[in-house]
N, C-alpha and C positions, 0 to 999 in steps of 0.2 A: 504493500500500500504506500501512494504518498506520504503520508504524513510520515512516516521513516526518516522520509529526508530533512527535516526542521526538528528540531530541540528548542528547547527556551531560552540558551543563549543567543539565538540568533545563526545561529555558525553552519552554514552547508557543506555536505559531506562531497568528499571528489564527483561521489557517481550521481547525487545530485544536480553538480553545476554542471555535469555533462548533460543529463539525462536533459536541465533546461535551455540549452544550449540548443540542443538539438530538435527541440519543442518549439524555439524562436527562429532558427535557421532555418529547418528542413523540413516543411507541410505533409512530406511521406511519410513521418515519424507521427503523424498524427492520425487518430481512428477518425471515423464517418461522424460527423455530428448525428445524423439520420439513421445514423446503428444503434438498436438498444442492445443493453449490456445484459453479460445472464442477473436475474431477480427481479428485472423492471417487469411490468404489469404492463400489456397493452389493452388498450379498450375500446371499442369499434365509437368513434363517431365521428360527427361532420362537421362539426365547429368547426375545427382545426383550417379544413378545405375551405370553407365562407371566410373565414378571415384571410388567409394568404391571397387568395381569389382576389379580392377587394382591396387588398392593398400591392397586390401587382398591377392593378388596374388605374390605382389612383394617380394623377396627372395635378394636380393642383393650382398649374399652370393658366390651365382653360378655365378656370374660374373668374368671374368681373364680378364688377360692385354691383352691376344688374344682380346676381346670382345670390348675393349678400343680402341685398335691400330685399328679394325676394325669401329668402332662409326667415330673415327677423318678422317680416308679416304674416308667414305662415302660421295658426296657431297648434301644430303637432310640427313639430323637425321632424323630417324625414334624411336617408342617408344621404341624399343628394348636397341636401342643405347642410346636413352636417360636414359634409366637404368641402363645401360653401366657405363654411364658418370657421375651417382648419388652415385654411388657403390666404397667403400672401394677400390677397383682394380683399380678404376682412380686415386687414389689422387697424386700417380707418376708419374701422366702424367699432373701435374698441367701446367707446364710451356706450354706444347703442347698446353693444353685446354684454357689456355689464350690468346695464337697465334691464334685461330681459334677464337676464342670469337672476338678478336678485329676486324679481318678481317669483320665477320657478320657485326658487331656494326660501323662500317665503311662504309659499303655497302649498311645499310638501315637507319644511322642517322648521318652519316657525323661526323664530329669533335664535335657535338652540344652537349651542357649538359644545361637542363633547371634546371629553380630555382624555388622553393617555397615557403612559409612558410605558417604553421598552424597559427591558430587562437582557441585558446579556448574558447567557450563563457558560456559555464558552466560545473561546475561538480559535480553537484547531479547524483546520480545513484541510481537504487534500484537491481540492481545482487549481488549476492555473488560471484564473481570470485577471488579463494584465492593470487591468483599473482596479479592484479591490484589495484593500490595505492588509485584508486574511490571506490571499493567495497561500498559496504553500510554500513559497518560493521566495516571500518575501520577509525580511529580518527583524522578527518583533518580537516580544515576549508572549507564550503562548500561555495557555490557563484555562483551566477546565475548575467549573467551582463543586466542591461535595455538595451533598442535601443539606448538609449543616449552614454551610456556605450562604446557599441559594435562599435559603428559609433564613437568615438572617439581612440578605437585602431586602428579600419581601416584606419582612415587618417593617424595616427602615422606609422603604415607599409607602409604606399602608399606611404610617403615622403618621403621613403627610398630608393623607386624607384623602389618597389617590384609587378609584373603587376597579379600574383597570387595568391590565397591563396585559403587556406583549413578549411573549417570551421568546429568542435568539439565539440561534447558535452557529459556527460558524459549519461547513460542509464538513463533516466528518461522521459516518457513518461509526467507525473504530473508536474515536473516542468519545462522540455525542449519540450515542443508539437510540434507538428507539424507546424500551425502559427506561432509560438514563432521563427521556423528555419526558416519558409519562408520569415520574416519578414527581418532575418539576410542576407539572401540572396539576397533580393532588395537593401539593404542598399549595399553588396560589390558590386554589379554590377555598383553604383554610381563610386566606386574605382578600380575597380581591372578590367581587361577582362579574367580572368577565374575563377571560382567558383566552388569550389569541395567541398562534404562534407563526412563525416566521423561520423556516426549518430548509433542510434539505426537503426538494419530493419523497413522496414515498407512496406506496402502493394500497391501493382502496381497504384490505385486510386493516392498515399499521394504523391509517388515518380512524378506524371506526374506534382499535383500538385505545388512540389517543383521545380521542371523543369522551369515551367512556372515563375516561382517567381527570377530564375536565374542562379540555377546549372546547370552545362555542366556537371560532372560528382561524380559519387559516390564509396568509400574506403569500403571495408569492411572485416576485419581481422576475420576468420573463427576459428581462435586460434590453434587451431588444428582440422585435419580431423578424429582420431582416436575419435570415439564414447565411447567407454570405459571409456578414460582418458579424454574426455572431461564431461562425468560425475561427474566424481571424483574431477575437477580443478572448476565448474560452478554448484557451489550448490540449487542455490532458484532465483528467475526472470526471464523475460521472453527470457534474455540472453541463459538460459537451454535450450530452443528448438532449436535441432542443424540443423534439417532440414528448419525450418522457415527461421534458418539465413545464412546456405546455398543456398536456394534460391536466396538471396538478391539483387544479381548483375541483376538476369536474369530479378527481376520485375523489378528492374531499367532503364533496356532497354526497356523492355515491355511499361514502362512508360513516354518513350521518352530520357531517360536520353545519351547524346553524348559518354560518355564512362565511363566502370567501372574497377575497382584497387583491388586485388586480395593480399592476405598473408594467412602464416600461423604465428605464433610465436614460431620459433623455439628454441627447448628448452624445449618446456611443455612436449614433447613427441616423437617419434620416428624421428629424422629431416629427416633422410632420405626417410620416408613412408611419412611423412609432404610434402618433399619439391616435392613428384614427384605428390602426389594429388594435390596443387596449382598450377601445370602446366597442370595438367588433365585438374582442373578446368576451365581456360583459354582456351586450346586445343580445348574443346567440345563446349565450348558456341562462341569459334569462328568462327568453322564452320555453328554453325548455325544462328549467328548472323553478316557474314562477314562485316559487313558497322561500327560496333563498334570498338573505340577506345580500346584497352586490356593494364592494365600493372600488373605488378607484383610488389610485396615491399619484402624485406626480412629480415625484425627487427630478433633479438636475445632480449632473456629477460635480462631490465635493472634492479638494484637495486629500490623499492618501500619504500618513506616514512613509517616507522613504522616496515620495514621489510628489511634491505640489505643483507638479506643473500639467496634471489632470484637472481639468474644469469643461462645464460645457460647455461645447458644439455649436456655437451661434445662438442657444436657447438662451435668450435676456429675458428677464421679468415681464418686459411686454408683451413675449412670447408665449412666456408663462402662462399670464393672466388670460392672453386670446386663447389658451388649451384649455384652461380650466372653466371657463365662461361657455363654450362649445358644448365639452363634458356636458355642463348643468341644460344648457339650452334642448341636448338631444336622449341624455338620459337624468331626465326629471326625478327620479324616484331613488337616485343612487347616491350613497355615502362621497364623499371627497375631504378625502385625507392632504393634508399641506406640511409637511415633516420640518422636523429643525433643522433641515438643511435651507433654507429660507428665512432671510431675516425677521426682525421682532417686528418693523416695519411692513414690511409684507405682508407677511401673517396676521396681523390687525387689520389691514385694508381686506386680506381677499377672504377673511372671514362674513364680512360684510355684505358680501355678492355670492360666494360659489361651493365655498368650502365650508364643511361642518362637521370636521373633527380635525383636530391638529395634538400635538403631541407636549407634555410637559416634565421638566425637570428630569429631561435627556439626561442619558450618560450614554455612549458606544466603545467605552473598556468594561472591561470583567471586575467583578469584584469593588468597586469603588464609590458605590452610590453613597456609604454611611460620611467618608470621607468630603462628596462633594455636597449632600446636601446639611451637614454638621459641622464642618470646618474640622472633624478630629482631624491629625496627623493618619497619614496609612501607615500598614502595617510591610508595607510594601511587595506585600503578594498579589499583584495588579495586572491584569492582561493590556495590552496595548488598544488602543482605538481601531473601530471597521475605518471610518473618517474623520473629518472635521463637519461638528456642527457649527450653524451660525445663530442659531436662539437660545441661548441656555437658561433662558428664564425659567424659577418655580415654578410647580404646581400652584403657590399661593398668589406670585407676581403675575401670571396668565391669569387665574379667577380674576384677579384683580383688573386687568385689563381689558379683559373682558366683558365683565360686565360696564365698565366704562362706557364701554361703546355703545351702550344700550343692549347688547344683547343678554343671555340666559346662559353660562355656563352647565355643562350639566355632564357628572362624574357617573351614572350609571341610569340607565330607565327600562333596564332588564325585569321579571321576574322570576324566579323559581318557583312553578307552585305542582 
């Protein structure tokens, strides 16, 4: 396995720098993105083919502001208009598109903006994906937390008054298993009343699994839709199979899971052929799964330990906001997630229009949460950062902002009965 090659000093073994070496140099040395590995789970459906279908198709080019001014008058978006609204020829009609955004986001979530926060519980990984600060390949300290561990951050966020959270870990099959998460998962349901995770794929079996152990729902960033460039960006692990891990959400469901979270990472590649497949993606599996919870995230790439010279792709804020305004316009009824990777500024304004859940009192190292959110000194058994955030506002400093704004924070409106 990968992970052989990293230790927690940092230090790569000979047959490592070769083996990556030869990962970055030689494309032969690398498997079929479009091969599953022995243990993946195939599953017959058509999603998959409606979205690539549509976004090999998309031209965005042949859109005008006729095509725009005709999207905003329509009162259902249809996909036409929602290309419309994805397309260079809307970005002038930003102001309009936020007027209608708000209105939707008004009419299916009230003033409401939910809160989150992640939890990392470890970050060993065995992928090579060359933007991610986990890589395998790349020099950080690594860290896997016990149950002891894990159930000592949890109360640390719980006493913050935080009723959800997001559980993380880095791709490692070997050191983050399957038990290993279900275990983490009994433990937040002591603490929290919602439980999401953010994991490797895994097979409709492990997902029911995990279900029962106490996630309501599962995240899974697809990175990008274009297969090409997803080649090129995810060299060796079982992260390469792009169709395995486009499936992910659908076994999710399959496996009883309440609802699944949907992204691409704009930035690695075309955002606008990105952003109009992640709402395919959504699009399809909601008609065919109407009873699931659906949201969307829309991270941009942040600088990576070892590497700040990762950022995105042309995607600027204004860009941002015309993707996230589109989102709302054409799937009315769906969650939108706006991460700490977006400033305190931002996150203020596009709570206001599009999004209605954003995240608080981040941390993306292992083990650290008592230390940032107590001032104690650490103890110095610390995993390194996935990224850099750019919000790191409280749970207490977001309520607080929040409601400022006029709007409704709101930390859980789950039941259990």
């Amino acid at each position: 396995m990968e992970n052989q090659f990293f230790v927690d000093s940092g230090h790569l073994s000979a047959e490592a720098l070769a083996r990556k070496h030869r990962l970055e140099n030689d494309p032969a040395s690398r498997t079929s993105p479009m091969e599953y590995l022995p243990g993946m789970e195939k599953i017959e459906s058509e999603v998959c083919a409606n979205v690539i279908k549509q976004m090999q198709a998309f031209d965005y080019s042949v859109y005008t502001a006729k095509d725009v001014k005709a999207a905003l008058d329509h009162e259902t978006c249809t996909l036409e208009d929602f290309k419309a609204l994805l397309s260079p020829a809307a970005e002038p009609f930003l102001e309009q598109m936020a007027q209608r955004a708000r209105i939707e986001t008004g009419k299916h979530f009230g003033n409401t903006v939910y809160l989150f926060t992640p939890l990392y519980i470890a970050n060993y990984c065995e992928n090579y994906c060359v933007y991610c600060g986990f890589n395998c390949y790349n020099h950080i300290h690594r860290m896997k937390l016990t149950m002891e561990q894990i159930e000592h951050e949890m109360k640390v966020i719980a006493d913050s008054g935080m009723e959800e959270i997001l559980i993380l870990t880095g791709e490692s099959r070997a050191q983050s298993d399957v038990p290993y998460i279900g275990e983490a998962c009994k433990l937040a349901r002591k603490y929290f009343r919602m439980v999401g995770l953010e994991i490797y794929p895994v097979n409709t079996d492990e997902y029911r699994f995990l279900h029962e152990c106490g996630a309501d729902y599962v995240t899974v960033f697809q990175e990008t839709y274009d297969v090409e460039k997803y080649e090129q960006l995810h060299l060796s692990g079982h992260k390469r199979v792009w169709p395995y891990r486009f499936d992910a959400q659908e076994r999710a469901l399959r496996g009883g899971m309440r609802g699944v979270a949907f992204s691409a990472l704009l930035g690695l590649s075309d955002f606008r052929k990105d952003a109009l497949a992640s709402a395919l993606h959504v699009y399809y599996l909601q008609r065919k799964y109407p009873y699931a919870e659906m949201s969307l995230s829309c991270p941009r790439l942040r600088p990576i330990i070892n590497n700040d010279k990762i950022n995105p792709l042309d995607v600027h804020e204004k860009q941002l906001c015309q993707i996230l305004c589109a989102y709302r316009i054409f799937l009315p009824f769906v969650g939108i997630t706006v991460s700490s990777r977006e400033s305190a500024a931002f996150r203020n304004g596009i709570v206001k229009i599009a999004a209605t859940k954003v995240s608080a009192g981040v941390s993306t190292g292992i083990g650290d949460h008592e230390s940032k959110y107590s001032g104690k000194e650490s103890d110095g058994m610390q995993g390194d950062e996935q990224f850099e955030i750019d919000d790191s506002r409280s749970l207490e400093s977001m309520y607080r902002d929040i409601a400022e704004e006029g709007l409704q924070p709101v930390l859980n409106d789950y039941l259990y009965v």
